[in-house]
N, C-alpha and C positions, 0 to 999 in steps of 0.2 A: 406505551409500546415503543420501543427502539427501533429506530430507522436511520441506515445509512445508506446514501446515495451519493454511487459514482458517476463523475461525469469527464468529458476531456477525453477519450477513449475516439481511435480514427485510424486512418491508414498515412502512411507517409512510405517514403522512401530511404532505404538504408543511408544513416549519417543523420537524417534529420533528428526535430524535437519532439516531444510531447509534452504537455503538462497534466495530469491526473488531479481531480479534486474529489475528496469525499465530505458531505454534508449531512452532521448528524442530527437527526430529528429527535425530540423526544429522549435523548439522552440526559439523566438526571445526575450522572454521576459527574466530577470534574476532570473535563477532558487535561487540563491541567495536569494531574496526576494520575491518570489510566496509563495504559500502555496501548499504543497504537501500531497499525504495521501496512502495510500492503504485500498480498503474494499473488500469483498469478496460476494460471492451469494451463497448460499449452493440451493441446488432442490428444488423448491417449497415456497424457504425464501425471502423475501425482500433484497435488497442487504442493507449491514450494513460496519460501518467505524470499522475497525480494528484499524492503526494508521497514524498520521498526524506530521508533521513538521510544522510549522506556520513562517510568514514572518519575525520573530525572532530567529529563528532555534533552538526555545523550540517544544519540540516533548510531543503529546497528545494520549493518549492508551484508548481502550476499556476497560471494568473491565475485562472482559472476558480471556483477553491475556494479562493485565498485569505482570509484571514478569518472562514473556517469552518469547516477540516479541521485537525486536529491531529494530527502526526505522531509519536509517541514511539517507544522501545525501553527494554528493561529486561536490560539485560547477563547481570545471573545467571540470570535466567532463559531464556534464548534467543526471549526475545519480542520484536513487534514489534505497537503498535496503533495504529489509526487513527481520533480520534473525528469525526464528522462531527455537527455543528451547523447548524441553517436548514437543511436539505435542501430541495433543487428536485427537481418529476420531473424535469427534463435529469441528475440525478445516479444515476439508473436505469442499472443496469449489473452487468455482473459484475466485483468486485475479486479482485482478485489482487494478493499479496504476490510477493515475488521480493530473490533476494540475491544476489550475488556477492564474493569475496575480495578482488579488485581494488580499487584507487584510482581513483575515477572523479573525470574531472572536472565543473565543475558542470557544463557542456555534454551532459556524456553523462548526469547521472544520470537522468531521465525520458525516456532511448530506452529501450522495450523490447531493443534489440538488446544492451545493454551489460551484460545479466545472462544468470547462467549456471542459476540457478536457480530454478523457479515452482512454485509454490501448485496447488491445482488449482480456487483460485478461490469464490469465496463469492456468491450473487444479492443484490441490494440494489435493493427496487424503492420509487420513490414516488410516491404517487396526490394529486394535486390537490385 
């Protein structure tokens, strides 16, 4: 059974950091060449893709967070982090990691609908 678990998720104040990690359990595919991503749900919003690593280990950004999200992965260990720099409260939200085995293209990789597997999600809140 697949398990992915966020952690790194807190409050700070506008400008500061965070760093995001996701740890997959039980994943038998090669994180290597999956497509991985993070997107977030703010109250009342559609959940939306933040950012993506694709089965090239070229990394795809929202416009939103470009310039200030960093997206990596670390093979041997089945990780996947997210550092977030200059935080806005608009960047208040629940993140969630998520992966799938597939090749996506760049089109699909920040639909939530194009992964098969999710995080249960980490809270990221920022106060003004």
């Amino acid at each position: 059974q697949v398990q992915l678990v966020e952690s790194g998720g807190g409050s700070v104040q506008a400008g500061g950091s965070l760093r995001l990690s996701c740890a997959a359990f039980g994943y038998t595919y090669s994180i290597y060449s999956s497509s991985l991503a993070w997107f977030r749900q703010a109250p009342g919003k559609e959940r939306e893709g933040v950012a993506a690593i694709d089965s090239s280990a070229v990394a795809h950004y929202a416009d939103a967070v470009k310039g200030r999200f960093t997206i990596s992965k670390d093979d041997a260990k089945n990780t996947l982090s997210l550092l977030m720099d200059s935080l806005k409260p608009g960047d208040t939200a629940i993140y969630y990691c998520a992966a799938d085995h597939g090749v996506l293209g760049w089109w699909l990789l920040l639909n939530p609908r194009s992964y098969k597997y999710w995080g249960q999600g980490t809270q990221v809140t920022v106060s003004s």
